[in-house]
C-alpha positions, 0 to 999 in steps of 0.5 A: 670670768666671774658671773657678776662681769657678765652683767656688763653684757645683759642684752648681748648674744653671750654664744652660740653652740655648735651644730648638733644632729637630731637623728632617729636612732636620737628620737627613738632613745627620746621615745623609749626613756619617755615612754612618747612612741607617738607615730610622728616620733618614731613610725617613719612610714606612717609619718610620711603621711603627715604634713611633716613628711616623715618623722619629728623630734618631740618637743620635749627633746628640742628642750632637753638638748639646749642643756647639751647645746648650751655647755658647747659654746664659749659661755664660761664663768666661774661657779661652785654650783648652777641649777635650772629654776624654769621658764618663762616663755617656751614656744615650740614654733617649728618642728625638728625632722629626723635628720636635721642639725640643730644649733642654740642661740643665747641672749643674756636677759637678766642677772641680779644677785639676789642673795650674798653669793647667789645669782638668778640669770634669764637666758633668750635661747633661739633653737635655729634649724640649720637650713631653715629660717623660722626656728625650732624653739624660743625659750626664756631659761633662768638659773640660780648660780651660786658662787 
């Protein structure tokens, strides 16, 4: 599919990923590459004494997967090259126990070629916790396409 068809789809939910496990030995490699070893990450003994009950994924880990989560749906147009630009809206709503699975939603906001070649994209991404119905993370993703 060409990025300029997808704009007949601007409102729509353009995929929907496939489930991911969010475990501790994930946490931990988070933890060391970041150099966050917050107990609540990475301590489970000292994180059953919290409001969580156990351990949770950073934040920043629920983040960097809608990356992974995004390339597993059926989201799929042709392009020589797409770059992150940034958010607009990021909102950490629930956290991610060790041991859950994790799955991305995406909603297609905007698409406008600004530039000859060059697309700029806005993606709602929900960040469901299967299991759970308030979600884990809300993200306004935009990209810079270029085709």
């Amino acid at each position: 599919m060409k990025v300029q068809d997808l704009v007949a789809k601007i409102g729509d939910v353009i995929g929907t990923s496939e489930w991911l496990l969010v475990d501790q030995a994930r946490i931990n490699a988070f933890a060391d590459c970041t150099e966050d070893h917050q107990f609540i990450h990475v301590n489970p003994e000292m994180a059953k004494m919290t409001p969580f009950g156990g351990t949770i994924a950073h934040g920043f880990l629920t983040l960097s997967l809608i990356s992974r989560l995004m390339e597993t749906t059926e989201i799929n147009f042709e392009t020589q090259m797409s770059i992150n630009y940034g958010f607009d809206k990021l909102r950490f709503i629930n956290p991610v126990k060790s041991g859950q699975r994790i799955r991305g939603h995406f909603k297609l906001l905007e698409l406008a070629e600004k530039r000859p070649g060059q697309w700029q994209q806005k993606v709602e991404v929900t960040v469901e916790i299967e299991g759970d119905e308030k979600p884990a993370m809300l993200a306004e993703w935009i990209f810079q396409h270029f085709v």
